[in-house]
N, C-alpha and C positions, 0 to 999 in steps of 0.2 A: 476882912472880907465882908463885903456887905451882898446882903440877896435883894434882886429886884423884879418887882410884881409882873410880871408880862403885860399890863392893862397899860403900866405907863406907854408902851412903847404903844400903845394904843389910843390913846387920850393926847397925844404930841401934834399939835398942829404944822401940819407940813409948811406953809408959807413959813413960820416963824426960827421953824427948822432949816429952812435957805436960809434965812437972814443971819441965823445965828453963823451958817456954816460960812456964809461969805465974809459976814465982822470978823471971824477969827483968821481969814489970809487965806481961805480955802483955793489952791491953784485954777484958773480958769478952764482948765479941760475938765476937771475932776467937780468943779461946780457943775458945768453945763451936763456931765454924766448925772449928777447926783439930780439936777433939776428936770432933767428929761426922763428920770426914772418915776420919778414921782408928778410929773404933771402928766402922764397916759395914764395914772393910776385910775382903773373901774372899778367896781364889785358887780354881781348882780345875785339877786336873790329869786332863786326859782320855788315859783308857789302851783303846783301843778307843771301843763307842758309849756310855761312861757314866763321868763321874769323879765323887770326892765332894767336896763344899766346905766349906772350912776356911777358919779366922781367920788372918788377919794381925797377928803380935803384935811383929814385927820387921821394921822398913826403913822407909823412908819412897819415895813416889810419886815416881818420875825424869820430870823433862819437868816437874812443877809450880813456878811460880815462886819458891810460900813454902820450897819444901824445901831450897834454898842458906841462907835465912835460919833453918832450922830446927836446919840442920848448924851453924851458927854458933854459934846458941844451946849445942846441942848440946856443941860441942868445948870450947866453956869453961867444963864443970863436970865435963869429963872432964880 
């Protein structure tokens, strides 16, 4: 059993996370879910009563069940 840091899943560059997920066979409805999930990705950071919203171009979603299997994919083309 190995424990892994929560940061990775935070430091994972999305594009590279598609690539990886598509070189491994990833079925084409489940790509374009996985790709549409992560290219609407925002944040916004409220500093008083107004923040501005930005992309998410790094991490992937902590709590979703695909994101263990994404880090998977992930760690073996890293």
């Amino acid at each position: 059993m190995a424990f892994i840091d929560n940061k990775v899943f935070d430091s994972m560059e999305q594009e590279i996370v598609l690539q990886a997920s598509r070189s491994k066979g990833t079925q084409d409805k489940y790509f374009r879910m996985i790709r549409n999930m992560y290219s609407h990705s925002h944040g916004k950071i409220n500093i008083g009563p107004e923040g501005e919203k930005f992309t998410l171009e790094i991490g992937v979603k902590l709590g979703n069940q695909i994101s263990t299997e994404l880090f998977i994919v992930y760690w073996n083309i890293h």
